[in-house]
Every structure is written in C-alpha cells, then in structure tokens.
C-alpha positions as CSV (number, residue, x, y, z in Angstrom):
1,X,-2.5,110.3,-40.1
2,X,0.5,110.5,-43.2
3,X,2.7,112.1,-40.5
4,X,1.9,109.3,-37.2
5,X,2.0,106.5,-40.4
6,X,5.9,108.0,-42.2
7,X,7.0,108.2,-37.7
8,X,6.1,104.9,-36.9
9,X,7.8,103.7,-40.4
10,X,11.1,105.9,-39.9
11,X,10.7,104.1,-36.4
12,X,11.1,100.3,-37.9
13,X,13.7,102.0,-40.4
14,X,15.5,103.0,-37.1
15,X,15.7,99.4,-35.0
16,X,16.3,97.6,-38.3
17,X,19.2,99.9,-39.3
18,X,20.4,98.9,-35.5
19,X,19.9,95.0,-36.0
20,X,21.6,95.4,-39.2
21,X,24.8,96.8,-37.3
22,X,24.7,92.8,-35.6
23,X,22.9,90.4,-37.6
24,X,23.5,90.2,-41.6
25,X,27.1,90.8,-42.0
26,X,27.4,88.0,-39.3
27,X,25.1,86.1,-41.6
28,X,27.4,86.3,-44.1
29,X,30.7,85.4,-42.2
30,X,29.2,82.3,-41.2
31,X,28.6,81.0,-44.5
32,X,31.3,82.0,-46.7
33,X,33.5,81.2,-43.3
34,X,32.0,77.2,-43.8
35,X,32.6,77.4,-47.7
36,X,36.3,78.7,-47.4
37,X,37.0,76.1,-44.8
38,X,35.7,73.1,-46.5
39,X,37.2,74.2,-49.5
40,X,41.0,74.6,-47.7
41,X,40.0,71.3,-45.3
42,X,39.7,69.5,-48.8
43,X,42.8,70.8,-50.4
44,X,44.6,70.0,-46.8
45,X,43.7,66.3,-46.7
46,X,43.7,65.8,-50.5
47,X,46.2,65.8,-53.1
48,X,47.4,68.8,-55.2
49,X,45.5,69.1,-58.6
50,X,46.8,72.8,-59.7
51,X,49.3,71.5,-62.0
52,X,46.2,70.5,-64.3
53,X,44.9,73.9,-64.2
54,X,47.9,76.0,-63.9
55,X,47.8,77.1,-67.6
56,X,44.6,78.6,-66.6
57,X,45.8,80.8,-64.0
58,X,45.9,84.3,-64.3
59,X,49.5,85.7,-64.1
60,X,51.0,86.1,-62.1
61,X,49.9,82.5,-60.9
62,X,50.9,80.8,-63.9
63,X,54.3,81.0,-63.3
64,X,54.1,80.5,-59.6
65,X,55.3,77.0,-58.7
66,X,51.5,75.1,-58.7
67,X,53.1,73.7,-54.8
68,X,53.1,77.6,-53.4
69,X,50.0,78.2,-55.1
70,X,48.7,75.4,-53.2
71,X,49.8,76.1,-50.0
72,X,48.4,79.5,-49.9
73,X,45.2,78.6,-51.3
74,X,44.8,76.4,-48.5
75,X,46.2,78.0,-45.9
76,X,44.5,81.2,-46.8
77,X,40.9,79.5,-47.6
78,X,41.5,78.1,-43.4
79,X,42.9,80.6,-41.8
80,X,40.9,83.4,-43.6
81,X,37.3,81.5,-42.8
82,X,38.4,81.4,-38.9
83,X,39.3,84.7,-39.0
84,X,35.5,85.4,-40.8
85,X,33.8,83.5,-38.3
86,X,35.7,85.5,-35.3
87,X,35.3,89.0,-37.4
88,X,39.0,89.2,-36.7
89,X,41.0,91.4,-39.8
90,X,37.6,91.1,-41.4
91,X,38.4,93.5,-44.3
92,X,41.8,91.6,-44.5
93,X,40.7,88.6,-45.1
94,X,37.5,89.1,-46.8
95,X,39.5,91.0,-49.5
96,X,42.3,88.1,-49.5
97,X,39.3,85.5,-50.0
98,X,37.5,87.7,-52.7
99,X,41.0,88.0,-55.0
100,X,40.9,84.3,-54.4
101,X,38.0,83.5,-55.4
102,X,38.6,85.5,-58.9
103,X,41.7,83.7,-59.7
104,X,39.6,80.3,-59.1
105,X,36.9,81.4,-61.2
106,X,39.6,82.4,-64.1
107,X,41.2,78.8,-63.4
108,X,37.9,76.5,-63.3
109,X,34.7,78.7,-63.4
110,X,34.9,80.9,-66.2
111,X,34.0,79.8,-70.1
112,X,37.1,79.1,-72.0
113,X,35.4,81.4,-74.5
114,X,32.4,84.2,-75.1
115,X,32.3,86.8,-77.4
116,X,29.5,88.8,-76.0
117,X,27.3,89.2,-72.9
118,X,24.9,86.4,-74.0
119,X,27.2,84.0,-74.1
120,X,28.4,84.8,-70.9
121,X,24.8,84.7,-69.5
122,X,24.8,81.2,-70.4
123,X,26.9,80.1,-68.1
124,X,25.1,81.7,-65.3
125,X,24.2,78.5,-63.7
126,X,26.3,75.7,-61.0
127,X,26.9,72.6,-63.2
128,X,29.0,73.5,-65.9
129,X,27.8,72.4,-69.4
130,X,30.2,74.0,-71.7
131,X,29.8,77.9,-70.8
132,X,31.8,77.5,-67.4
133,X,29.7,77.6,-63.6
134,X,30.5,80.8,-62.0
135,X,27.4,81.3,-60.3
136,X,28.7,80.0,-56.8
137,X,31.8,82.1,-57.5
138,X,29.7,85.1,-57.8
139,X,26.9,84.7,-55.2
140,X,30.3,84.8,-53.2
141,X,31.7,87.7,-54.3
142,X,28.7,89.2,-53.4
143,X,28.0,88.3,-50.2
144,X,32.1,89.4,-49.6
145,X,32.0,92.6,-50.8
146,X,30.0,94.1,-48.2
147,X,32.6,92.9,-45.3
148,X,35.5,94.3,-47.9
149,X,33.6,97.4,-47.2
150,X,31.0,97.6,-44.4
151,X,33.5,95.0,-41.6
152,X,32.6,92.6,-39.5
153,X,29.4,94.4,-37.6
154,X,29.5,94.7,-34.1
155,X,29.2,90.7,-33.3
156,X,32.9,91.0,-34.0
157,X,36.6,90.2,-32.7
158,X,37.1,93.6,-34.5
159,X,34.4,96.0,-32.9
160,X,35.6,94.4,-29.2
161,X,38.7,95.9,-30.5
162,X,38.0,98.9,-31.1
163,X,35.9,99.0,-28.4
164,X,38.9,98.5,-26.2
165,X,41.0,100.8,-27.5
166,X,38.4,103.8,-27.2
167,X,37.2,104.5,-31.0
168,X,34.6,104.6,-32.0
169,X,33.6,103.7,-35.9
170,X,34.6,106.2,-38.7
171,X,32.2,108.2,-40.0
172,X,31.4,107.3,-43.6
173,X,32.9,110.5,-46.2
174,X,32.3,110.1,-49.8
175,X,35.1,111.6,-51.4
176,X,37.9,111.3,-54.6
177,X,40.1,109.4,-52.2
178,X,36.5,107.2,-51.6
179,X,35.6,106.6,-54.7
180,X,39.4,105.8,-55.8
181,X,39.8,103.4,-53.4
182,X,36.4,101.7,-53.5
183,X,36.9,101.0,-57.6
184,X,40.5,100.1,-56.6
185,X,40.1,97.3,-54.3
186,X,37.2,95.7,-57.1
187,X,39.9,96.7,-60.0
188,X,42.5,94.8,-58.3
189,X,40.6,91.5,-58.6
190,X,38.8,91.9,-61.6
191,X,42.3,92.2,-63.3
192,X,42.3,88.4,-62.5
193,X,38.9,87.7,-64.5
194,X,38.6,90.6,-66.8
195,X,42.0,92.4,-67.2
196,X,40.4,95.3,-69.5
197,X,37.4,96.1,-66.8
198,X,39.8,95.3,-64.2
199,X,42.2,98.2,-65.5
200,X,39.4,100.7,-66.5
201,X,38.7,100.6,-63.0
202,X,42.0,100.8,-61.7
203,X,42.6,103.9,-64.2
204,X,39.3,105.7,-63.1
205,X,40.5,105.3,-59.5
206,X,43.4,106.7,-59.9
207,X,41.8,109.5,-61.5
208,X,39.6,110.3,-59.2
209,X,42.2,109.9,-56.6
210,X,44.4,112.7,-58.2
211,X,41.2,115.0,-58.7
212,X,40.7,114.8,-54.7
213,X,44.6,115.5,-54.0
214,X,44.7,118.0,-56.6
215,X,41.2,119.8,-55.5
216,X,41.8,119.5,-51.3
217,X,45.4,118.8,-50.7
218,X,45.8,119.0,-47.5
C-alpha cells in the first residue's frame, strides 16, 4: 500500500515538474512584463522627475546626467517587458530589469534611515509612512530571480530557439564556478541597495570561483 501510495505521488511529482517547465515562469513574465511596461509607458508620455531624486541614486547614477538616466529607464523598463512577455534574452533582460529595480528602490523605496533589522521590517509594507515602501520592489525581485536563473520555460522565443538550432537545455552542475556566479549576479545589484552585503557577496564569489579554478583547472 506505502509503495502503490509514494508511485502514484512520485507520479503527480513527475507531470507537475513537466507543467512547471511551461506554466509558472510564463506566469511571471506576464506580470512583471505589464509592471515594467506601465512603468516605461508612464515615464515615455510623462515628464522627467529624476532630477528630484538624483541625489538618491546609487553611484554610479548620481553623476549620470538625470536625461540618460531617464532614457534608459524607459527604454529599458519597454523594451525589457516585450522581450519578458516573448521570453526573448530572458536572462538578459530579467537581470537588466532586476538591477533596475534595486537602483529605484535605493532612489524612492528604501528608508532614508534604519539602524537595525526592525527598523527595516517596518517599512515592509506599499504606502510609505516614513520607513520607505519596498514591498512591491521586492515581491519583484522575487518573482525575477527565477528567470535570472531558471529562463523563460519552454512557452518561450528562447526555447524555439534553441529548438531550432538543435540543443537541447544544459544540464544543471553545481560547482565553484556555480556558486560564484550565482552570488555574483545577486552581488552585483545589491551593491546598488546594500553596498557591504552586495560586496560580501561579490568577495565570496570570487572565492569560490578561484577554489573551482584552482581545484579542476581544466
């Protein structure tokens, strides 16, 4: 009875492992591709407010002309939710969005000031009343780190593609080059929010990264 029970379980396990290679991470590109491009359809038809918040930016983009700034915000926020909704450069584009989104958050979302964790926890929350609104921000960051990592799915621009050329998915390996580049690419934007956690990550990537040259070089 345990074994026919655990066999038709692995059995559901099995189909919606398969449904999950379609339907969630096209899930996801839909709505953070209708965010992004309301966001960039608003800066396109509306006038250019940066220069209010430019000493907010995280440098680099507080020396950046606010005008640049603006133009790739837009342009980036449209372009990049098109390319979300095809699954077209997904990882591209999903990263591009993500470092983004953590510059905005530094700019407009994040408390001008905390000194500990509960602080910060108090600003957990969409209207801001004095401790920042960076819950929006982070519910997407999370659902775009999955399509930094995982793609598109197979509902995708990007799988017909690799369907046309004849490959076939990478096998996932776990490695020092792995786990270097997985804490690199959430280092890199967290520099923009948090520039200690950002570089702690950044360092440990780099160490593991050396680890896996120096242990398999070839």
């Amino acid at each position: 009875m345990q074994a026919l029970l655990m066999n038709a379980y692995d059995a559901i396990v099995e189909r919606l492992r398969a449904m999950g290679e379609y339907i969630p991470r096209l899930v996801m590109r839909l709505v953070m591709g209708w965010e992004f491009f309301e966001a960039g359809l608003e800066k396109y038809r509306g006038e250019n407010w940066f220069a209010n918040v430019q000493d907010s930016f995280p440098f680099p983009f507080s020396v950046v002309p606010v005008d640049f700034s603006w133009f790739l915000a837009t342009w980036f926020e449209i372009l990049g939710a098109i390319a979300l909704w095809l699954g077209l450069a997904t990882r591209f584009f999903a990263f591009s969005l993500l470092f983004l989104t953590f510059v905005a958050t530094a700019a407009v979302h994040w408390p001008d000031m905390w000194t500990m964790w509960s602080d910060l926890l108090k600003g957990y929350s969409v209207s801001d009343q004095g401790h920042g609104n960076f819950k929006l921000p982070l519910l997407f960051v999370v659902m775009l780190i999955p399509l930094v990592f995982n793609g598109a799915g197979k509902l995708s621009v990007d799988h017909l593609i690799r369907l046309w050329l004849g490959r076939p998915e990478p096998a996932p390996e776990m490695d020092g080059h792995a786990l270097g580049l997985g804490l690199a690419l959430l280092g890199l934007p967290l520099l923009m929010l948090m520039p200690k956690v950002g570089a702690s990550f950044l360092l440990v990537a780099a160490v593991a990264t050396g680890w896996e040259w120096k242990r398999n070089p070839a």
